[in-house]
BALO-388847 format. One line per field, with one value per residue: residue number from 0; x, y, z of N, C-alpha, C in turn; residue in three letters. Coordinates in nm, 3 decimals. Layout:
REM residues N
pos c(NUM:...)
n.xx c(X:...)
n.yy c(Y:...)
n.zz c(Z:...)
ca.xx c(X:...)
ca.yy c(Y:...)
ca.zz c(Z:...)
c.xx c(X:...)
c.yy c(Y:...)
c.zz c(Z:...)
code c(ala:...)
END
This chain:
REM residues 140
pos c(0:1:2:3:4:5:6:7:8:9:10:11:12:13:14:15:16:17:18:19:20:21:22:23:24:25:26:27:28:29:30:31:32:33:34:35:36:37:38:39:40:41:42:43:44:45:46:47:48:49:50:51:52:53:54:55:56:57:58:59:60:61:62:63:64:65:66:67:68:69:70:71:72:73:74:75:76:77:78:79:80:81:82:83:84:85:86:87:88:89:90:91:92:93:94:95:96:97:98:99:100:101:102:103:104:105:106:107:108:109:110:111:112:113:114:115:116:117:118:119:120:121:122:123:124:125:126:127:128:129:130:131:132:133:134:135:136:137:138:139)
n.xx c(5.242:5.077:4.998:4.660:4.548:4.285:4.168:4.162:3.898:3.816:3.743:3.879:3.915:3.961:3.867:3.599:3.508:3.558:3.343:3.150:3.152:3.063:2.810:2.695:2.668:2.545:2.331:2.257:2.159:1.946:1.789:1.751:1.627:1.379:1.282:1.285:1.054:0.834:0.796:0.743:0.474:0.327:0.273:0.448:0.535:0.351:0.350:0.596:0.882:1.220:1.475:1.302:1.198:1.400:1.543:1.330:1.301:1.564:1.597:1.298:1.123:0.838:0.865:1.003:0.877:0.706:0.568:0.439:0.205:0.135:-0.123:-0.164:0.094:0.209:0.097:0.160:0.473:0.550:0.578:0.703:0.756:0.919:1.095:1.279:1.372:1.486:1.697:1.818:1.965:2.141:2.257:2.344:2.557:2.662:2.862:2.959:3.070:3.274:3.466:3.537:3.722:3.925:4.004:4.167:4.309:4.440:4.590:4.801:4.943:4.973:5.131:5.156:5.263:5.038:4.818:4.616:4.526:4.430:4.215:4.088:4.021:3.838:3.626:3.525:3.446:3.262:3.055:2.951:2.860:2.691:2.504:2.419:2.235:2.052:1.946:1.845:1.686:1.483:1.398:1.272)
n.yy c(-2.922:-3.195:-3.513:-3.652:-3.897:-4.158:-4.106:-4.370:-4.541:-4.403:-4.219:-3.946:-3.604:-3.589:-3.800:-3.811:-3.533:-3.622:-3.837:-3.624:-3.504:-3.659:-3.759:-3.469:-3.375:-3.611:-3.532:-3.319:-3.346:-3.488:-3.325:-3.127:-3.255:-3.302:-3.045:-2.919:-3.153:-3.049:-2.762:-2.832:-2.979:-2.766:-2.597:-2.428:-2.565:-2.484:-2.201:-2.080:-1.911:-2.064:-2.009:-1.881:-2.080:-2.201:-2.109:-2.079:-2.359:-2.415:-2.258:-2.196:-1.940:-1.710:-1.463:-1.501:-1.537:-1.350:-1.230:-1.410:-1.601:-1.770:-1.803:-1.676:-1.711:-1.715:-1.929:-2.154:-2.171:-2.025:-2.128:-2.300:-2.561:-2.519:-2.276:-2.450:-2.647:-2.483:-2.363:-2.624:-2.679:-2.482:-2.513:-2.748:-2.682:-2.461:-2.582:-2.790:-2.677:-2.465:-2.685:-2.785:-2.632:-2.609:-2.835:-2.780:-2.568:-2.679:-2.850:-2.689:-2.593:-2.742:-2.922:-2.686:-2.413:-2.250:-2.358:-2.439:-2.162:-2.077:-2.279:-2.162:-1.946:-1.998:-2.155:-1.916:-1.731:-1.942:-1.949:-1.694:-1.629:-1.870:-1.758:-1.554:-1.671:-1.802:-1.575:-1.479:-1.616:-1.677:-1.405:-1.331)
n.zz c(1.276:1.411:1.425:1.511:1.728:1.764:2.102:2.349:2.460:2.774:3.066:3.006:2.937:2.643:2.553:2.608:2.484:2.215:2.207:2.216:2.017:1.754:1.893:1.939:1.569:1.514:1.661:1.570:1.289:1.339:1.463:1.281:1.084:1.231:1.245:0.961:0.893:1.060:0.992:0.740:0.808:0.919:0.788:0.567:0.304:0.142:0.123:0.206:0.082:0.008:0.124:0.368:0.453:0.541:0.725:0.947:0.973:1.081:1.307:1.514:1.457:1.538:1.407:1.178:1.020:0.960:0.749:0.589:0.439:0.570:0.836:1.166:1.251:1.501:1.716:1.642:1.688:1.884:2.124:2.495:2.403:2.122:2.164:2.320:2.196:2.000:2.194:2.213:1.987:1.921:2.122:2.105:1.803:1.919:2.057:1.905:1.690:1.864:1.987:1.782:1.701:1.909:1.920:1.656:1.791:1.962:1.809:1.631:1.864:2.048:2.352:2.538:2.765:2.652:2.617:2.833:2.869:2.642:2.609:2.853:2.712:2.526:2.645:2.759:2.560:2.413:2.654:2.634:2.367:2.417:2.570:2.488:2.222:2.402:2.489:2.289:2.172:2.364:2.401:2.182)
ca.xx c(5.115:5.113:4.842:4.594:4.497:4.184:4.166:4.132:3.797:3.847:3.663:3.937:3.857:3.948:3.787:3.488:3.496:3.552:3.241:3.081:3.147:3.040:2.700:2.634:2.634:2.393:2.183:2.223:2.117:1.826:1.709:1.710:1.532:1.236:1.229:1.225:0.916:0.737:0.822:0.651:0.380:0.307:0.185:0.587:0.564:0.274:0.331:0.701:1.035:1.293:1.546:1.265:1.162:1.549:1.545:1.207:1.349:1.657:1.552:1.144:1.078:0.718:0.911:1.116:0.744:0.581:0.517:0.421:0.073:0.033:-0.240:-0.163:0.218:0.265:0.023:0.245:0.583:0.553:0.571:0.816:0.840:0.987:1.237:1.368:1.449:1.596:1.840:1.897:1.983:2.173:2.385:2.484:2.566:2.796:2.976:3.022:3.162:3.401:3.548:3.650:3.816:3.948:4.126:4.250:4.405:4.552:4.655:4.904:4.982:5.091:5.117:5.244:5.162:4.899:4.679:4.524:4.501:4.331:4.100:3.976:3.968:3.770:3.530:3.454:3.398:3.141:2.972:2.909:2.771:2.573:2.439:2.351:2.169:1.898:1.868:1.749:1.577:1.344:1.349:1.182)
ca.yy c(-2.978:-3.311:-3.582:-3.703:-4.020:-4.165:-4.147:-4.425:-4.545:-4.400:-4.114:-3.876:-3.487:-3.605:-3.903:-3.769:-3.421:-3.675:-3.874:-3.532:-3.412:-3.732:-3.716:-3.356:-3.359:-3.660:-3.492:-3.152:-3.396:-3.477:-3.192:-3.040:-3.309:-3.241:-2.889:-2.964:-3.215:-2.968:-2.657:-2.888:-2.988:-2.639:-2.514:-2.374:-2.642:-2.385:-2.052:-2.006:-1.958:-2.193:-1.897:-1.859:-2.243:-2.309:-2.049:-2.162:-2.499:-2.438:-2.150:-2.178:-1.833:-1.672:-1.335:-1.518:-1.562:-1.292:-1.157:-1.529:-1.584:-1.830:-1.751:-1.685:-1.777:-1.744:-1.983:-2.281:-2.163:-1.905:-2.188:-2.356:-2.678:-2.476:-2.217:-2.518:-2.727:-2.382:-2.395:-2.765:-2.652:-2.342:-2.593:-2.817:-2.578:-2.377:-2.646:-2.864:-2.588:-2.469:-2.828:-2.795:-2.503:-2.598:-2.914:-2.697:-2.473:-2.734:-2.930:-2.572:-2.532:-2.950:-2.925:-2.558:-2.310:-2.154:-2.455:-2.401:-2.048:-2.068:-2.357:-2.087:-1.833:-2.070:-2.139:-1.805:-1.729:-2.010:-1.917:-1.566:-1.742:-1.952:-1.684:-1.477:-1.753:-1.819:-1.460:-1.432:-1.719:-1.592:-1.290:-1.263)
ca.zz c(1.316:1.476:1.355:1.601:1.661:1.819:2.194:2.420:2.537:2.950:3.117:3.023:2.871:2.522:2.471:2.602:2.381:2.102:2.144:2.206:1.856:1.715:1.909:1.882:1.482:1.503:1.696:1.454:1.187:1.395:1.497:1.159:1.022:1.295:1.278:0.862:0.888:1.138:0.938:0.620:0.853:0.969:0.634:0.530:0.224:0.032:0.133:0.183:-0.038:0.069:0.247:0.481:0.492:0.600:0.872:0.981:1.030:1.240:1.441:1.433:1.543:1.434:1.333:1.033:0.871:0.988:0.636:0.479:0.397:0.694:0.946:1.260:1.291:1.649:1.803:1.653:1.649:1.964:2.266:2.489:2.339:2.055:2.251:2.429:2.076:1.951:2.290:2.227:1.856:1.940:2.225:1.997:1.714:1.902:2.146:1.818:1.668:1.929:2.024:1.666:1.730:2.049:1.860:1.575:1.817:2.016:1.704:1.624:1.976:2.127:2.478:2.617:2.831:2.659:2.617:2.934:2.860:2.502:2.686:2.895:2.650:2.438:2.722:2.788:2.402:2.383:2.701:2.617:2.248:2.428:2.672:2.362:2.161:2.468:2.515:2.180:2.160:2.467:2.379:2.018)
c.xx c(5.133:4.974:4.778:4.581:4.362:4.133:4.114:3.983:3.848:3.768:3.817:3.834:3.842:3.876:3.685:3.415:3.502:3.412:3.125:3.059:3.088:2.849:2.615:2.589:2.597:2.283:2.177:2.148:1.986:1.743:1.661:1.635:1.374:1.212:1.202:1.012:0.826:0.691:0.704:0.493:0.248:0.246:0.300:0.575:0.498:0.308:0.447:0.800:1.129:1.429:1.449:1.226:1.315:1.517:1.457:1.254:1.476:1.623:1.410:1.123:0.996:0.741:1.000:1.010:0.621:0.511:0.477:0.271:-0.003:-0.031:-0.177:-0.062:0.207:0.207:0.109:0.354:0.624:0.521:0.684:0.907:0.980:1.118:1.296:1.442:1.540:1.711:1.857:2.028:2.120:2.292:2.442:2.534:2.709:2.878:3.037:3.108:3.297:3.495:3.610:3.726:3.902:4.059:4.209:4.368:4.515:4.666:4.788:5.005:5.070:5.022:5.204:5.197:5.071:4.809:4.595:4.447:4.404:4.237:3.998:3.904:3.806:3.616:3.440:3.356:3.289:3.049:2.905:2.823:2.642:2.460:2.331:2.261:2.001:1.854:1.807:1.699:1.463:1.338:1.271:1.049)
c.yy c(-3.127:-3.373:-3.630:-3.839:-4.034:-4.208:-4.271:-4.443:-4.524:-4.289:-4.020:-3.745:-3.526:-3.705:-3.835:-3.634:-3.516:-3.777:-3.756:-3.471:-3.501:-3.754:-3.603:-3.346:-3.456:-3.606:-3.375:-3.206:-3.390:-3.380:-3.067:-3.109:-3.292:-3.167:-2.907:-3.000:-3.106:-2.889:-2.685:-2.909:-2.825:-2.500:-2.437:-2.457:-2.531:-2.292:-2.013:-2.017:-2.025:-2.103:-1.903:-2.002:-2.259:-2.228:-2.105:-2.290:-2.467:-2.345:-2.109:-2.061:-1.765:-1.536:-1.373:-1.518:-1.488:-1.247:-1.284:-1.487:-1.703:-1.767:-1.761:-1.744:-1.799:-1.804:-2.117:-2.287:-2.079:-2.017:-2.246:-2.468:-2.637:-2.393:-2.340:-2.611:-2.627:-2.361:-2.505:-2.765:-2.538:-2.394:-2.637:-2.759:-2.527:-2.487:-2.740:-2.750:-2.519:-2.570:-2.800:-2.668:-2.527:-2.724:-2.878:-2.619:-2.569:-2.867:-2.851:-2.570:-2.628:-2.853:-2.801:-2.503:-2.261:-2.229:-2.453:-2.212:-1.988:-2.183:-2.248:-1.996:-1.860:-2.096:-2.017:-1.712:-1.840:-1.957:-1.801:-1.548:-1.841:-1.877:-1.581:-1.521:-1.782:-1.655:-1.414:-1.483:-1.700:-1.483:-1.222:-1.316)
c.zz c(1.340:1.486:1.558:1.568:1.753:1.985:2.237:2.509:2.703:2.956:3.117:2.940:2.695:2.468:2.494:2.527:2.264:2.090:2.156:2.100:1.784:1.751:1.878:1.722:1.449:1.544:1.610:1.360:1.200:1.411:1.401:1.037:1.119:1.276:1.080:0.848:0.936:1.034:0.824:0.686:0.899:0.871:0.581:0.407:0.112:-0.018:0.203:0.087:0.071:0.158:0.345:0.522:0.590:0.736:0.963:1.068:1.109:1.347:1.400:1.532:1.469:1.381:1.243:0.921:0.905:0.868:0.535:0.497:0.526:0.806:1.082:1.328:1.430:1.707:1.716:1.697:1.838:2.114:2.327:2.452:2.251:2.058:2.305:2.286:2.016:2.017:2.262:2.087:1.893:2.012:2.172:1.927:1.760:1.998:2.032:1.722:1.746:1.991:1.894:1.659:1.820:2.002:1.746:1.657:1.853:1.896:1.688:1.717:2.041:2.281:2.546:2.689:2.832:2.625:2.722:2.931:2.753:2.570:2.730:2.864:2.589:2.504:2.749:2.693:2.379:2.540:2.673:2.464:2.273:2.544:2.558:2.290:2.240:2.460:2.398:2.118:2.255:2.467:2.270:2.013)
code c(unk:unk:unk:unk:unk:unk:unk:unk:unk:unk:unk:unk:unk:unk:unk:unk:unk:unk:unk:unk:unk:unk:unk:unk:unk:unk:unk:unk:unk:unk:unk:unk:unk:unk:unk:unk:unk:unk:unk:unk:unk:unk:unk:unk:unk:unk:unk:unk:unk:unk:unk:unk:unk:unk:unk:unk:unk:unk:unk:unk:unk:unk:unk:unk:unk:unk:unk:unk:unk:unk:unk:unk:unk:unk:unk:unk:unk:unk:unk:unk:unk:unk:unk:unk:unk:unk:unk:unk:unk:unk:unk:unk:unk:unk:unk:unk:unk:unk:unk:unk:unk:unk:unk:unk:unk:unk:unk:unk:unk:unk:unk:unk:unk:unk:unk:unk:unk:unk:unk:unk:unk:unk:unk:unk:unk:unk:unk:unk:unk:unk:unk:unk:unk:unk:unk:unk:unk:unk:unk:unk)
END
């Protein structure tokens, strides 16, 4: 295994996957502190247990609380502001997750043949992750 060090500020692939990982899990931070507050705002602070509070908050979908005691889940939780923060959630999630995959492998691997080949694999494995995630984020 062969250490990294910290790319070069330039418009190459790596620097820019490296401030991508660095952004993305600020914005995860973010985004799970909004969906939090909401979740609290939203009457989740009373009348749920904290397994369904967490879910609630990263993926607010009105079938994780259909059985709480709040009124009328789906007229907060059930619009597109909310599907579109669950894809923003769902984007980052899995592209910050497979970059780190994607520098693990190539950490193993250096520079060979099949780095272009596990690239694309890798690509194809997060698109088909991230194709899955909207579809069942607009679909529930």
């Amino acid at each position: 295994m062969r250490s990294r060090t910290v790319p070069q500020p330039a418009m190459s692939f790596e620097y820019i996957m490296w401030m991508f990982t660095r952004i993305s899990g600020l914005a995860l931070w973010f985004l799970g502190a909004v969906g939090l507050v909401m979740a609290f705002a939203m009457g989740g602070r009373e009348l749920l247990d904290l397994p369904t509070l967490a879910r609630w908050t990263f993926f607010p979908n009105p079938n994780h609380v259909v059985n709480s005691d709040i009124p009328d889940v789906t007229q907060g939780w059930a619009n597109a502001y909310w599907q579109i923060m669950q894809i923003v959630i769902a984007f980052f999630g899995i592209s910050h997750g497979f970059n780190g995959l994607r520098v693990i492998i190539e950490d193993y691997i250096g520079n060979t043949v099949w780095q272009p080949m596990l690239r694309g694999l890798i690509f194809l494995v997060w698109l088909f992750f991230m194709i899955m995630a909207v579809f069942v984020i607009l679909a529930s």
